[in-house]
N, C-alpha and C positions, 0 to 999 in steps of 0.2 A: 197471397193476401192473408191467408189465415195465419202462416208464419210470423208477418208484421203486427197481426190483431193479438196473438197468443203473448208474444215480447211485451206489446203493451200492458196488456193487463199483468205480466208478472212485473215488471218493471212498476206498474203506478203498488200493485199491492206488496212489494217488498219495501216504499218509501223511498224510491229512489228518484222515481218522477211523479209530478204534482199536479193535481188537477190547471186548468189555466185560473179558477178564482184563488189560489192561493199562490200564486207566482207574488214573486214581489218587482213589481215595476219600478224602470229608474225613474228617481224622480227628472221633476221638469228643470230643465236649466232658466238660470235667469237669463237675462238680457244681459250682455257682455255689456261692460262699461267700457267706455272710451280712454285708453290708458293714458295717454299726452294729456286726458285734465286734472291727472295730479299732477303734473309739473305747469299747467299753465296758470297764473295767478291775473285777475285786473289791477292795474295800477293806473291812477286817473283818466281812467275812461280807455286807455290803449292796453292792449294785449302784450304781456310782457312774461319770455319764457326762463325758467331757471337754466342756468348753465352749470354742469359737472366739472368740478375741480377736481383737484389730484388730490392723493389720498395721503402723499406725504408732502411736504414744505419744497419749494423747489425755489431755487436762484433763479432768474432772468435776465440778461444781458443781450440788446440789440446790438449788432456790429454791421452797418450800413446795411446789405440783403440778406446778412444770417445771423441767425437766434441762437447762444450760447443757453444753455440749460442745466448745470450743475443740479443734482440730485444726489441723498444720500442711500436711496433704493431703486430697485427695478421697479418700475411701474407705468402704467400705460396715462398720457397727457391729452386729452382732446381740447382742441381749436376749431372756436369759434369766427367767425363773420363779425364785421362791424355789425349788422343788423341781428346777429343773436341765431343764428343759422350753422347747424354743425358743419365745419369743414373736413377735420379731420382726425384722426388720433393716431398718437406720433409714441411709439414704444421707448423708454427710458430705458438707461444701463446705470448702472451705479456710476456716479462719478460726471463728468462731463460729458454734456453730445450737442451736437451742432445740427441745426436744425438750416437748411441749401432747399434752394429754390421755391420757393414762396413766393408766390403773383405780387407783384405790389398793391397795398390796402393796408386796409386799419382789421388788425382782427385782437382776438381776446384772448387770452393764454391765463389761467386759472384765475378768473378776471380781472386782470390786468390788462387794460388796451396797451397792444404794439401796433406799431407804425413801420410797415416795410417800407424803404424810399426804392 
């Protein structure tokens, strides 16, 4: 115990450790905000959510249940729901890719509604 009491006292009198009134405490955190209410806007009187488009220009082509996609970069494509509902995100290659087996509906492709039959 005398051990433990002698360290302290060289320890506070070298400035190495600090009484507790001059600690500095972290401060208080805020109240975390809700991140989904930057994307959500009101639009007359109904709740309506932004959707994420691609980041470069993309071609779209339906061919009866599959989706031709011509792109001039790699980049990642997320599909939407007719109701505005992520489905899903669909990785691009340079060049053409074909987008098989999609449920039949109405979804949104960097918003452009398609129509799976």
């Amino acid at each position: 115990m005398k051990r433990v009491l002698s360290m302290m006292v060289l320890a506070m009198a070298s400035g190495l450790a600090t009484f507790p009134s001059e600690r500095i405490w972290p401060r208080k955190r805020k109240p975390a905000q809700d991140s989904s209410a930057s994307f959500v806007r009101m639009q007359e009187g109904k709740e309506s959510r932004k959707m994420a488009i691609s980041i470069y220009p993309v071609q779209i082509q339906v061919t009866m249940n599959a989706i031709q996609i011509h792109s001039e970069h790699s980049q990642m494509l997320p599909i939407y729901t007719r109701s505005g509902n992520f489905y899903m995100a669909v990785r691009l290659k340079k060049g053409v890719n074909w987008i098989n087996g999609l449920p039949r509906g109405h979804y949104f492709i960097n918003n452009r509604p398609i129509t799976i039959n």
